[in-house]
C-alpha positions in Angstrom: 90.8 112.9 65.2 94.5 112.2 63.9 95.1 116.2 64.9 94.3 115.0 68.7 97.8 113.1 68.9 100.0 116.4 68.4 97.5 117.4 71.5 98.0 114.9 73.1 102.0 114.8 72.6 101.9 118.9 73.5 99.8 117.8 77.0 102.3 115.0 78.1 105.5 117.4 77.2 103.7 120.4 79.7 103.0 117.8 82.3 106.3 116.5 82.2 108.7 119.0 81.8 112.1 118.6 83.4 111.7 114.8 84.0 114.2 112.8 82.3 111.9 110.3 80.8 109.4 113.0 78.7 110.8 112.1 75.4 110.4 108.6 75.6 107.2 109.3 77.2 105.9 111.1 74.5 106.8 109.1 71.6 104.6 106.7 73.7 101.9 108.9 73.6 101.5 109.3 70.0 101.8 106.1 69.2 99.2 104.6 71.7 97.1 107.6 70.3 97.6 106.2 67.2 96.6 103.0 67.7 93.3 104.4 69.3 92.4 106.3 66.6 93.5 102.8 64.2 92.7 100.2 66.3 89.7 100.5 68.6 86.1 102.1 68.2 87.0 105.6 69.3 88.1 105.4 65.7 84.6 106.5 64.1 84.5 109.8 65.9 85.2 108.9 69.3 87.0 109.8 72.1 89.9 108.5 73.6 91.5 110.0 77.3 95.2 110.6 77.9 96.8 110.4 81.7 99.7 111.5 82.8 101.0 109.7 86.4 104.0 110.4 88.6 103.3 107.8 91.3 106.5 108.1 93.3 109.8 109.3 92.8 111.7 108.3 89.7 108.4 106.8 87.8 106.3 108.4 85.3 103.4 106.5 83.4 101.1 107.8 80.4 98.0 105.6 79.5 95.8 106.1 77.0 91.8 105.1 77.4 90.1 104.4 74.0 86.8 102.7 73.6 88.1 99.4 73.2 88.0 97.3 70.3 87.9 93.7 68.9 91.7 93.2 69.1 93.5 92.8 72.1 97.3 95.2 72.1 100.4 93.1 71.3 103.8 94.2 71.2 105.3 92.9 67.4 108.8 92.4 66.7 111.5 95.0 66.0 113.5 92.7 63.6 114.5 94.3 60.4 115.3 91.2 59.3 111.7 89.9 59.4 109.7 89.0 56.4 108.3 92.2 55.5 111.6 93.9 57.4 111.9 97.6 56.6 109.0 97.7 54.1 106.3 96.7 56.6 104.0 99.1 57.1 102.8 98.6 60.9 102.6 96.2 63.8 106.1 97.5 65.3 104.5 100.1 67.4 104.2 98.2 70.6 107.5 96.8 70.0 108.6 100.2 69.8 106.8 101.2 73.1 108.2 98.2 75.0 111.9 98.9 74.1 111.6 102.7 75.4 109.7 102.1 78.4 110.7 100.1 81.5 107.1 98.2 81.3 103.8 98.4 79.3 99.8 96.4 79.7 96.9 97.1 79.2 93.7 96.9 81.2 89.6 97.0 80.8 88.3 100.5 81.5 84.6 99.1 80.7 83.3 100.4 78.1 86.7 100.7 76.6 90.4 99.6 77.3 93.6 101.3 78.8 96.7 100.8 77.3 99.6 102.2 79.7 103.8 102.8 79.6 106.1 103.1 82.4 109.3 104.7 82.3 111.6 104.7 85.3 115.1 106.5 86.0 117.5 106.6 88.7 116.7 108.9 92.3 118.9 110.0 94.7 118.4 107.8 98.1 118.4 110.4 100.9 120.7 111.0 103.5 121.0 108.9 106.6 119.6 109.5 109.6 123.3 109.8 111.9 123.6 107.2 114.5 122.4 108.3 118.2 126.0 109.3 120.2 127.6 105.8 122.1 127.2 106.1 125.9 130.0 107.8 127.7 133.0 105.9 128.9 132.7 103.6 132.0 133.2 106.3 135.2 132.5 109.0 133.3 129.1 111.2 134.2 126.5 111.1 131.6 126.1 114.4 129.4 123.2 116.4 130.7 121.1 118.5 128.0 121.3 122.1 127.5 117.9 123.8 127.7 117.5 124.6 124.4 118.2 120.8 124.2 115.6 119.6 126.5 113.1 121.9 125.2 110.3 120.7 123.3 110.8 121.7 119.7 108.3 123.8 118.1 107.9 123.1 114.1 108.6 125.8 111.9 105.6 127.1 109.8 107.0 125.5 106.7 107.1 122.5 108.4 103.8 122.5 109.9 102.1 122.6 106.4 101.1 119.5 105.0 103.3 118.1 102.5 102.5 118.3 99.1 103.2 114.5 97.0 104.0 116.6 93.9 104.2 120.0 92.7 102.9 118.9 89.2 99.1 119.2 88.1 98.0 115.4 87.5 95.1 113.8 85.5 93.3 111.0 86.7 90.6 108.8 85.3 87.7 108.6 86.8 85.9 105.6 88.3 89.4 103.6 87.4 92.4 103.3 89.2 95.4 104.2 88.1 97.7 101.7 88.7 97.8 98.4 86.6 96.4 95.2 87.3 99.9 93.5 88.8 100.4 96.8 91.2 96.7 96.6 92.7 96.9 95.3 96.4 95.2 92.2 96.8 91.6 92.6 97.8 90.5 91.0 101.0 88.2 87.6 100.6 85.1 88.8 102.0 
């Protein structure tokens, strides 16, 4: 199992190519992989699932799915100056996933448990729309359109094709969804 995170660090660095957060993404990876393979029952020969997420512009998430465990994931402390400081041998790994992420959780994926990393960057906003023209001045005859104007316009093929959300093959868990608990719409009281 412990050759599965080099996999799994080669399959978030395809998927992400070209984004600015795929480093920090996939020192994420490996050490959530890690933990599974430490921490939770997929441990004894069992599986765990990597995801890969681009769920709007600027955002990128990985999550890892293991088969849960007794433990629930807590982020340690980074302090060097701790009491084991530099010699301790774990517990800073969620520490070290919070400080290169912009957020981290976890969630139940019954049987098992999904432990999931955010990382956001900085998008161009688009363009703005330009103003519609200011009436013409008082006395003056409004502007009548040219033909080509008043003609209804056809789209172009390219634009008649539906658009695409991304270009980029994504991975999706089944029968879970992929956002976390706190981005879930509320569901309706019935």
């Amino acid at each position: 199992m412990p050759a599965s995170v080099p996999e799994a660090r080669r399959f978030v660095a395809e998927l992400l190519a070209g984004c600015p957060a795929r480093e920090a993404l996939m020192t994420c990876v490996s050490e959530l992989c890690a933990n599974a393979i430490a921490h939770s029952d997929s441990r004894n020969g069992g599986v765990f699932i990597v995801e890969v997420d681009l769920p709007r512009p600027g955002v990128a998430r990985i999550a890892v799915t293991d088969e849960g465990g007794p433990s629930l994931p807590v982020a340690g402390s980074l302090d060097l100056m701790a009491e084991d400081g530099l010699m301790a041998e774990g517990g800073r790994g969620l520490a070290m996933v919070a400080a290169c992420t912009s957020r981290w959780g976890y969630a139940d994926a019954h049987p098992g448990r999904t432990v999931w990393a955010e990382a956001c960057w900085p998008v161009p906003v688009p363009a703005s729309i330009p103003a519609p023209r200011q009436s013409s001045p008082r006395g003056a005859a409004p502007r009548q359109p040219s033909p080509r104007e008043a003609a209804p316009r056809q789209p172009s093929p390219r634009e008649a094709e539906p658009r695409q959300r991304s270009r980029r093959p994504r991975l999706r868990f089944r029968g879970s969804s992929p956002l976390p608990p706190d981005d879930r719409p509320p569901t309706p009281a019935a």
